[in-house]
Backbone as a printed PyTorch tensor [residue, N CA C, xyz], in Angstrom:
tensor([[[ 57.1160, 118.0770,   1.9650],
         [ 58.0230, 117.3940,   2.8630],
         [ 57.2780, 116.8200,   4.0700]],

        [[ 56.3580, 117.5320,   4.5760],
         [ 55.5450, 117.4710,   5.2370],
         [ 54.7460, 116.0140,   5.3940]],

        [[ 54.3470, 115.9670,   3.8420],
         [ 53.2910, 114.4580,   3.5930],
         [ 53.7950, 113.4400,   3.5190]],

        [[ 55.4600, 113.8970,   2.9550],
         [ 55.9980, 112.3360,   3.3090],
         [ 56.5770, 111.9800,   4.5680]],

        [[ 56.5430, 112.9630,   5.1470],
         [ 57.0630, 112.3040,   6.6420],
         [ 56.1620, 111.5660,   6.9340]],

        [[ 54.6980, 112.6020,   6.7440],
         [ 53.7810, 111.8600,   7.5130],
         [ 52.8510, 110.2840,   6.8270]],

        [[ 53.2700, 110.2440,   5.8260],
         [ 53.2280, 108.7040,   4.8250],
         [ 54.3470, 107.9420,   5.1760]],

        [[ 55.3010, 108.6370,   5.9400],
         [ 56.5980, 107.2990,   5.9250],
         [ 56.3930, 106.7700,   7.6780]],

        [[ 55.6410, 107.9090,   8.0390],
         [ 55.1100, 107.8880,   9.9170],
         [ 53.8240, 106.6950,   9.8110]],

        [[ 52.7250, 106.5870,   9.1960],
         [ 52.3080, 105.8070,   9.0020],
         [ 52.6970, 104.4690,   8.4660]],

        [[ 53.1370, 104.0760,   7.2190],
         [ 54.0060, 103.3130,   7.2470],
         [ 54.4550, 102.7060,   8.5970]],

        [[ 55.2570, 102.7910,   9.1130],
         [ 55.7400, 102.2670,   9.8940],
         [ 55.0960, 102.0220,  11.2800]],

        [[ 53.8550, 102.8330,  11.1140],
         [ 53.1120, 102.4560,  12.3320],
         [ 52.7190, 101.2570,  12.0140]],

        [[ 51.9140, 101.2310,  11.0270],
         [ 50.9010, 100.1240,  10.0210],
         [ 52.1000,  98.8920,  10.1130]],

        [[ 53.1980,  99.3190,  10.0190],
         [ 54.4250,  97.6460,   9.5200],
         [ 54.5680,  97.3170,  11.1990]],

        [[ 54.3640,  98.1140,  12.2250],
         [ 54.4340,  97.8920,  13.8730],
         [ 53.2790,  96.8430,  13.9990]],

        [[ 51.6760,  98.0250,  13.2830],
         [ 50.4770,  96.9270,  14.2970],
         [ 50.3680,  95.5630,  13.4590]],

        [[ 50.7410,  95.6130,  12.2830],
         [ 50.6940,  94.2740,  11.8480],
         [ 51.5440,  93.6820,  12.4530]],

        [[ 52.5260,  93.1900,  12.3920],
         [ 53.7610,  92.4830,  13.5200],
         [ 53.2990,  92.5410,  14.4610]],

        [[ 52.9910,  93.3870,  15.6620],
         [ 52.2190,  93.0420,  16.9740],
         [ 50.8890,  92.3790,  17.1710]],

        [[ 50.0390,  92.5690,  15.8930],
         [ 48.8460,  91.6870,  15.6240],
         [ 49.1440,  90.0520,  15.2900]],

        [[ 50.2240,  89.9850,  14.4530],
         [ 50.7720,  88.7060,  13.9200],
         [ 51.0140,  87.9520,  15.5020]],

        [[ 52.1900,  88.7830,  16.2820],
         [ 52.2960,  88.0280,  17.8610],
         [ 51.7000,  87.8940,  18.8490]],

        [[ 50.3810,  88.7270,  18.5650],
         [ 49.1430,  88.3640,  19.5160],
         [ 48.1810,  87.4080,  18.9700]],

        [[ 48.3350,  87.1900,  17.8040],
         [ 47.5990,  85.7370,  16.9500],
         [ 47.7950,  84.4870,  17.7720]],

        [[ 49.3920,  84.5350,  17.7370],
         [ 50.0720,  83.3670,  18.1040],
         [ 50.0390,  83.0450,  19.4680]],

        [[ 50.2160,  84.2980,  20.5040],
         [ 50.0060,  84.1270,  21.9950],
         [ 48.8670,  83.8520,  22.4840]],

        [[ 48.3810,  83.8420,  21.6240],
         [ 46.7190,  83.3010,  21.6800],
         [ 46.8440,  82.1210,  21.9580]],

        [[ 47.4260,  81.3810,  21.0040],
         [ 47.8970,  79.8740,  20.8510],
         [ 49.0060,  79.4510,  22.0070]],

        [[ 49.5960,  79.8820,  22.1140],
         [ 51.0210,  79.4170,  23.0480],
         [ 50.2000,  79.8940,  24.8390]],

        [[ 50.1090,  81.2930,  24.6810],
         [ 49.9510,  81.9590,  26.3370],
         [ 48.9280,  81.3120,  26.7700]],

        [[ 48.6750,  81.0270,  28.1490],
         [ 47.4730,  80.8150,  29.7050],
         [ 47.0270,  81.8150,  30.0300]],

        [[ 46.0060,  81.5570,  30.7530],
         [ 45.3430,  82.5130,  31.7040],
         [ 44.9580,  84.0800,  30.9100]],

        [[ 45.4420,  85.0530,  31.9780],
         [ 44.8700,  86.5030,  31.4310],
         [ 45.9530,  86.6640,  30.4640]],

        [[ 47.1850,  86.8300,  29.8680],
         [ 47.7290,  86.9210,  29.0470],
         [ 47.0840,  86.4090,  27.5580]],

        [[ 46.5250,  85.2950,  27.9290],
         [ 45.7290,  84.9150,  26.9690],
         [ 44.3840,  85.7580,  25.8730]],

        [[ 43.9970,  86.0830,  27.2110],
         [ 42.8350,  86.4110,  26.9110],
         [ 43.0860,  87.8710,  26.4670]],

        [[ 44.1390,  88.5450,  27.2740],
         [ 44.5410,  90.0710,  26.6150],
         [ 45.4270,  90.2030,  25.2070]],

        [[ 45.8390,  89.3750,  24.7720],
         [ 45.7340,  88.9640,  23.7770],
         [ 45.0360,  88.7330,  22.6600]],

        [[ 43.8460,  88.0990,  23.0900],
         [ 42.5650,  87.7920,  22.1170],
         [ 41.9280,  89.6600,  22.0300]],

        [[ 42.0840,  89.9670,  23.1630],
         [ 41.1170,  91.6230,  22.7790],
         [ 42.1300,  92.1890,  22.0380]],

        [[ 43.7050,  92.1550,  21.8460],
         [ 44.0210,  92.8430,  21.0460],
         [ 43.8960,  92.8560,  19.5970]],

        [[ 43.6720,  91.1560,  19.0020],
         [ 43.4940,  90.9230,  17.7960],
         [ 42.4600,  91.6720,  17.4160]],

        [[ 41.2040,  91.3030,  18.4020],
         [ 39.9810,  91.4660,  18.0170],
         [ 39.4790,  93.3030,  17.2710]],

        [[ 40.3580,  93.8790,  18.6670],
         [ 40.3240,  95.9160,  18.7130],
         [ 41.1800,  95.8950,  17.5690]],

        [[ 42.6300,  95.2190,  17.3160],
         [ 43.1640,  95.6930,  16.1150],
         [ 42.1080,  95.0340,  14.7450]],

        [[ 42.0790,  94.4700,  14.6780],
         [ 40.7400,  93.9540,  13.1970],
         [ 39.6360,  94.9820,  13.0110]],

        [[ 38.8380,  95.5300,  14.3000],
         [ 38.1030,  96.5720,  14.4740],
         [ 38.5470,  97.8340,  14.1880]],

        [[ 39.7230,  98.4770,  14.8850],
         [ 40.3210,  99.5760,  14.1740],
         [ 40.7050,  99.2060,  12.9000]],

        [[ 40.9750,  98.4410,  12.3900],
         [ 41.2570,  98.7510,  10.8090],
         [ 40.3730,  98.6310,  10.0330]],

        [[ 39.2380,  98.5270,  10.4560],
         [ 37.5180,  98.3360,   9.9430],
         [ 36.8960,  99.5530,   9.7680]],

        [[ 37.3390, 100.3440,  11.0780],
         [ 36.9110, 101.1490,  11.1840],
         [ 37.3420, 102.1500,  10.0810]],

        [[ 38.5260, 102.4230,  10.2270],
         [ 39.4440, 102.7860,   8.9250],
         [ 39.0030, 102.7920,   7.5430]],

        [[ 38.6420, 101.4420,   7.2930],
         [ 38.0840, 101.5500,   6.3970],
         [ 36.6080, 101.6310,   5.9280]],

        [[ 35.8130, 101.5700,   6.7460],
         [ 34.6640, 102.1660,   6.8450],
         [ 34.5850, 103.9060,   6.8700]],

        [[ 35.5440, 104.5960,   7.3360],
         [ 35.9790, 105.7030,   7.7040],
         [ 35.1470, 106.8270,   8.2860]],

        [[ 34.7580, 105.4850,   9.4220],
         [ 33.9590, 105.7750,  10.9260],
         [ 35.1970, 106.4660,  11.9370]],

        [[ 34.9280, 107.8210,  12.2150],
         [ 35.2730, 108.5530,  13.1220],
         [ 34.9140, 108.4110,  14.5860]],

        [[ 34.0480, 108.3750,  14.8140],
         [ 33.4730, 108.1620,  16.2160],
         [ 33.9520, 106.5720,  16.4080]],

        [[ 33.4570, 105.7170,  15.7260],
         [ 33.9150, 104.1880,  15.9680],
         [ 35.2400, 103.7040,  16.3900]],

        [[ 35.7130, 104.6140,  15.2570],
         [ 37.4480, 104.2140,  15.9860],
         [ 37.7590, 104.8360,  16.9050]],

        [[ 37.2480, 106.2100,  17.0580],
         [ 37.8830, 106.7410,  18.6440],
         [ 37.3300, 105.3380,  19.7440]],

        [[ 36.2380, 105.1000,  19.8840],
         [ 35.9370, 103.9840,  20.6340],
         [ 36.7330, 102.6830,  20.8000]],

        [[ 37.0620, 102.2230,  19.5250],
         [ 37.6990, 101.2930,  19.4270],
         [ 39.2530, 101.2690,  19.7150]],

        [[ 39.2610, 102.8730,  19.8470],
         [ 40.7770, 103.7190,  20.0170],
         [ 41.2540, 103.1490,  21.0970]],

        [[ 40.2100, 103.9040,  22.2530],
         [ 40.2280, 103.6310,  23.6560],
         [ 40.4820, 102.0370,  24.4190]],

        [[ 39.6750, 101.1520,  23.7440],
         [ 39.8580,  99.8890,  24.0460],
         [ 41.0780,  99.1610,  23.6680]],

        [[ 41.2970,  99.4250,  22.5950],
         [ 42.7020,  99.1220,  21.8980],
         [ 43.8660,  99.6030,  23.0340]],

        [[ 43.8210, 100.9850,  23.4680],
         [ 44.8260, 101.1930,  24.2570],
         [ 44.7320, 101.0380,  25.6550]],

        [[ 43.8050, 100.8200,  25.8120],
         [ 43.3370, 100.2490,  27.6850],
         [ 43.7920,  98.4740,  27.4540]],

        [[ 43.7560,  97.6560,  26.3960],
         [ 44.1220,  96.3750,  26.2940],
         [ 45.5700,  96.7860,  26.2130]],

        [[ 45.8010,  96.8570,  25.2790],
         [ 47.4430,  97.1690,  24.9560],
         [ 48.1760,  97.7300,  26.5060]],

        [[ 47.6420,  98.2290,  26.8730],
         [ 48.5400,  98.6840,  28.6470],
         [ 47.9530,  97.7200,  29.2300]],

        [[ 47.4140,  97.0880,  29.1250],
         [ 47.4520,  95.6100,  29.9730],
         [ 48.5430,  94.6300,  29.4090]],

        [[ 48.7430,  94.4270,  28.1560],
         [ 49.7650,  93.8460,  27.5840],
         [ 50.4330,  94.2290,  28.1180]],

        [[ 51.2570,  95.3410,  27.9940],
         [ 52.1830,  95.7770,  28.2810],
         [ 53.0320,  95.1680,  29.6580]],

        [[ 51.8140,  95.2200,  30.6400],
         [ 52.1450,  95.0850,  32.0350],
         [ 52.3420,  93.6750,  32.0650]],

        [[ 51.4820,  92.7990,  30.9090],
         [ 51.4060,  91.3950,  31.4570],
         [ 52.5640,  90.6930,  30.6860]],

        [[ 53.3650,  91.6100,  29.6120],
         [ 54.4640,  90.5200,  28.9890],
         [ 55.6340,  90.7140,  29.4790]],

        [[ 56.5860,  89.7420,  29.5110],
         [ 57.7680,  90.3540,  29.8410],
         [ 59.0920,  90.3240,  28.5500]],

        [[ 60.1920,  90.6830,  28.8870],
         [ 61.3410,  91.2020,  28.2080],
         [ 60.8380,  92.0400,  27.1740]],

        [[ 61.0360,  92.2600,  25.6510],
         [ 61.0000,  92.3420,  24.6240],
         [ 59.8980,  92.5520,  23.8040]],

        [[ 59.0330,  91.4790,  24.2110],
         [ 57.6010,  91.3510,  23.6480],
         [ 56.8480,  92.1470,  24.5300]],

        [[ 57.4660,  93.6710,  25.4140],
         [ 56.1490,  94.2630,  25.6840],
         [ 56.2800,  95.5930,  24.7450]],

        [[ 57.5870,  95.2960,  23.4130],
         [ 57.5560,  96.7560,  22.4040],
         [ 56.3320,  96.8040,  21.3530]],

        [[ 55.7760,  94.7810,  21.2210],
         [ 55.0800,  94.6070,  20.6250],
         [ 53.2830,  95.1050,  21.2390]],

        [[ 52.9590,  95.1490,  22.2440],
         [ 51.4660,  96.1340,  22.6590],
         [ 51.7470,  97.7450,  22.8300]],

        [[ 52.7800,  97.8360,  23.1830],
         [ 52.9030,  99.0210,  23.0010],
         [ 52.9310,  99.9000,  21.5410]],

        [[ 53.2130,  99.6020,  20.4990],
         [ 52.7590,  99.4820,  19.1660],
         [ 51.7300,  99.6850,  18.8060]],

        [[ 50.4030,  98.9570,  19.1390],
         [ 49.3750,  98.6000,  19.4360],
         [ 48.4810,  99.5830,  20.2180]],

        [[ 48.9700,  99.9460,  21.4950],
         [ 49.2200, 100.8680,  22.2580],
         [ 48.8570, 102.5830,  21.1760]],

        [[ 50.0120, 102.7660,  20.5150],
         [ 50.1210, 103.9940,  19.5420],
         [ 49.0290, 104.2310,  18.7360]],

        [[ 48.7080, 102.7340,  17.7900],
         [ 47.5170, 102.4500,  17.3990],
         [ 46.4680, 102.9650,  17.9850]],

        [[ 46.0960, 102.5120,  18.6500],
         [ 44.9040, 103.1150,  19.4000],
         [ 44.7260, 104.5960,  20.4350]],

        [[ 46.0030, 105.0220,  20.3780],
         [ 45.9110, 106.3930,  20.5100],
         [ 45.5810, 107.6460,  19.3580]],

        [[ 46.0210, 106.7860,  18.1590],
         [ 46.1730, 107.4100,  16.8160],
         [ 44.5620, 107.3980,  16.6360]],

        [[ 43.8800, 105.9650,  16.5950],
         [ 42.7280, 106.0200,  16.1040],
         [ 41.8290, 107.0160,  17.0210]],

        [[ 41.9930, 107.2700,  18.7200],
         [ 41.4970, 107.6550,  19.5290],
         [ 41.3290, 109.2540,  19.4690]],

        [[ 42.8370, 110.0760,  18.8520],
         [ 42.6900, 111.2130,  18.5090],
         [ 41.9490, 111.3150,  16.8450]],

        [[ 41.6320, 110.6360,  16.0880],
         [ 41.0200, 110.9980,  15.4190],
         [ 42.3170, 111.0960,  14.3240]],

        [[ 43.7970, 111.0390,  14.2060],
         [ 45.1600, 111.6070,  13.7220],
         [ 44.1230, 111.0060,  12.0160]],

        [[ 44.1110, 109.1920,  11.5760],
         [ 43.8100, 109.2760,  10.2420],
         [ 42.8740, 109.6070,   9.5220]],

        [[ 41.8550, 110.5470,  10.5530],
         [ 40.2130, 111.1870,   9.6800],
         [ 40.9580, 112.6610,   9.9340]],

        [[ 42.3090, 113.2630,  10.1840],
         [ 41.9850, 114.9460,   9.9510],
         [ 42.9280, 115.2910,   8.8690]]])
């Protein structure tokens, strides 16, 4: 019972950072200034954490953990209404990779 929670918990993380990766693609394209650019580090840390993943580099992704979620709380702060559920997502991501949660 256990494994599928935690397969249906993933899941849905994974269906979050894709969708928040998909809208930081695009704000890339549309957003100015630092929004912009915090944006571009999120694509970049999310492509990296899932590299990492699959490389199934431990140390790398905690690194990449950290950055992921130090960008993502900049998102956070820099979007407004709605679109700040999407870094925060992102956000989780990189706490997940940071504790180490998909190498134990």
């Amino acid at each position: 019972m256990i494994q599928i929670l935690a397969l249906l918990g993933g899941i849905a993380i994974a269906a979050g950072v894709f969708s928040a990766f998909l809208w930081s693609a695009y704000q890339i394209v549309m957003a100015r200034g630092s929004l912009r650019f915090c944006h571009a580090a999120l694509v970049v840390l999310t492509v990296a954490g899932m590299a990492s993943l699959q490389a199934a580099e431990a140390n790398l992704a905690g690194l990449v953990g950290a950055g992921l979620l130090a960008a993502a709380l900049a998102g956070i702060v820099l979007e407004t209404r709605w679109s700040r559920l999407l870094p925060a997502l992102q956000a989780v991501f990189g706490v997940a990779l940071f504790i180490g949660l998909p190498f134990s």
